[in-house]
N, C-alpha and C positions, 0 to 999 in steps of 0.2 A: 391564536394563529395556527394553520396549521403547518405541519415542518414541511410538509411535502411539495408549498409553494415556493421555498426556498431553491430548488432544481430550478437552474436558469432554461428560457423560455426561446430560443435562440436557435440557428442553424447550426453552429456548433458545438450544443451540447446534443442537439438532434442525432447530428452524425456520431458523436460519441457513444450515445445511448445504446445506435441500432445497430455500432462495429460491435462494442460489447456485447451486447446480448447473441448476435450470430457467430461470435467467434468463442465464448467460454460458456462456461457448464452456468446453470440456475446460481448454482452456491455461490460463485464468483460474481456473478452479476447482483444479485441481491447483497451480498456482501460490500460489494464497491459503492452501489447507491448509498448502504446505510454509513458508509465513512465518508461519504461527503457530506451525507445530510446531519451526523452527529460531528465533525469537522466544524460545518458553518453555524451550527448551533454555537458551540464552543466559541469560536471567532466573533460571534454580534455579541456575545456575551464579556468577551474580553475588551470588545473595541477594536477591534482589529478592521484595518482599512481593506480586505482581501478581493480579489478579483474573482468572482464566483464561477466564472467560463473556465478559469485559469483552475480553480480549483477542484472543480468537476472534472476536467480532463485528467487532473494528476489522480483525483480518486478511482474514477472507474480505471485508467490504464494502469494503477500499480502494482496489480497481480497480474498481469497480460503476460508475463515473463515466465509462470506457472505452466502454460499451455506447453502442447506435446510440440508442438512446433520448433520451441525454443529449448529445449533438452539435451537436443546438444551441440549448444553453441560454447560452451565451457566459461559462458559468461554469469557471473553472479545472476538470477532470475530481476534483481532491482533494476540492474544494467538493461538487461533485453526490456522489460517494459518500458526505462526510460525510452527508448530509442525506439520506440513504437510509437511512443506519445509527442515524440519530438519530429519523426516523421509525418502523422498524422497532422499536427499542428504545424507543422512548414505546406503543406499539402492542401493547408485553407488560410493560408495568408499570415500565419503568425511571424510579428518582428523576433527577431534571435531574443529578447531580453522574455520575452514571453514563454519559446520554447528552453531556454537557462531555467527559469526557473520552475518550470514544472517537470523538467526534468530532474533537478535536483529535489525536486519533492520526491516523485518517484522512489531514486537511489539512494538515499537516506532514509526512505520510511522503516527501515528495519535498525538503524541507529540511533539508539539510545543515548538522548543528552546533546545532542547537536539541533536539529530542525528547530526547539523551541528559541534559538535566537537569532534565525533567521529569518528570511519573509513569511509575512504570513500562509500564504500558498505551500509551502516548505512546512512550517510549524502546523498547520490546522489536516494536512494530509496525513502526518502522522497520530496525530490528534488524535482523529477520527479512527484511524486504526486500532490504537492503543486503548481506543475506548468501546471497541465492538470487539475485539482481538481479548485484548488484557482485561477489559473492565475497568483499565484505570479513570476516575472519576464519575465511575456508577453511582457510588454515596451521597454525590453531591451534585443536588437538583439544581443549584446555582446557574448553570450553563443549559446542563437538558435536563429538562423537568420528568418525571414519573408519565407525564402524559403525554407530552412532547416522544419519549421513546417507545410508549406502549402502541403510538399511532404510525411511528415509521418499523416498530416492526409487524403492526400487523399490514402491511403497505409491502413490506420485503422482509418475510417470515426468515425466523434461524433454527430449523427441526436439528435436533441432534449437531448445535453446528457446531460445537467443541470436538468432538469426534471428526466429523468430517472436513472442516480445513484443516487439522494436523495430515490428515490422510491426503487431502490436496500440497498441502507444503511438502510431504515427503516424496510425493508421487513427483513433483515439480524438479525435487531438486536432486534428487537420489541419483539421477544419473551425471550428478556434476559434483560429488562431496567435496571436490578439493574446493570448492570456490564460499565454503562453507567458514574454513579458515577464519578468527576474529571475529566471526559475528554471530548474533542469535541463534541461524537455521544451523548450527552444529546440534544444537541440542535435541532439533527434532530425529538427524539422522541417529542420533545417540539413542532414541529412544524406540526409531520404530526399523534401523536399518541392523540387524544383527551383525557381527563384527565391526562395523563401523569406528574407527580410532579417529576422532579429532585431531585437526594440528592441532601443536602445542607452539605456543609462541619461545617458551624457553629453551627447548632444544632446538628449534631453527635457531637461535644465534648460536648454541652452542654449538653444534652442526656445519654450522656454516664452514665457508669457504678462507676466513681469515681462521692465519694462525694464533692469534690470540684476542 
């Protein structure tokens, strides 16, 4: 088979496809395809019942929150893409239970330990992430085979792309570091924003406002 028939065939993955591609850079676009298309690999493989419109929309919009647009909204970058993808999908007819959960695929895709036991749409967006991003579950062909990945990356190539999405997450988020607080993207400004101090979760309570 090949994975690239997996992309649903539809007027609203169409619209999805062509917002993406005119509104973020190459690396973002290609990037988004390969996490849905290694997502629903994942998902046939596990048995997962997922809605593939559903899950395509949450892939390509979960970076959309990156773009220069949204910088400075002071909102987490998961947040703004959700609400991009939520507007977009109210804007072709989606019932609310539709746009709920691809939005919370979205805003949780940078949350570790939660999405896998939620809906599939939710668990297979981070997936796919985690699996183009992290490599988690690179070893094992069980889900996406050696071949199955050698044909969606040569489909949507990743030149130097360790390098270059850190430099897109930094760029994205640099102008918002408090919203970094608790989650993952501390650590990129950690690594590429000089002075950059992380919240600390233990001196906000200390800190805080109660006296004991």
């Amino acid at each position: 088979m090949n994975p690239m028939t997996l992309v649903p065939d539809s007027k609203l993955a169409t619209a999805a496809t062509e917002l993406v591609r005119d509104t973020t850079s190459e690396l973002i676009y290609d990037h988004s395809r390969r996490v849905y298309l290694f997502g629903a690999l994942q998902g046939r493989a596990r048995g997962l019942a997922f809605d593939p419109e559903l899950l395509y929309v949450g892939a390509m919009f979960h970076d959309l929150g990156l773009g220069e647009a949204h910088r400075g909204s002071g909102r987490r970058f998961e947040v703004d893409g959700a609400e991009e993808a939520a507007a977009f999908l109210r804007s072709h007819g989606a019932d609310e239970d539709a746009v709920r959960r691809v939005w919370t695929a979205i805003a949780l895709h940078t949350t570790p330990g939660v999405p896998g036991f939620m809906e599939p749409e939710v668990a297979l967006v981070t997936a796919g992430v985690e699996y183009d991003v992290l490599g988690i579950g690179y070893d094992d062909p069980a889900a996406v085979t050696p071949e199955d990945r050698a044909a969606i990356v040569a489909a949507h190539p990743r030149p130097d792309f360790k390098r270059r999405i850190l430099a897109a997450f930094a760029d994205g988020i640099s102008p918002r570091p408090d919203t970094t607080f608790g989650n993952v993207k501390a650590d990129v400004l950690r690594h590429f924003v000089p002075g950059f101090v992380p919240g600390d979760f233990v001196t906000t309570i200390r800190d805080s406002a109660w006296p004991e």
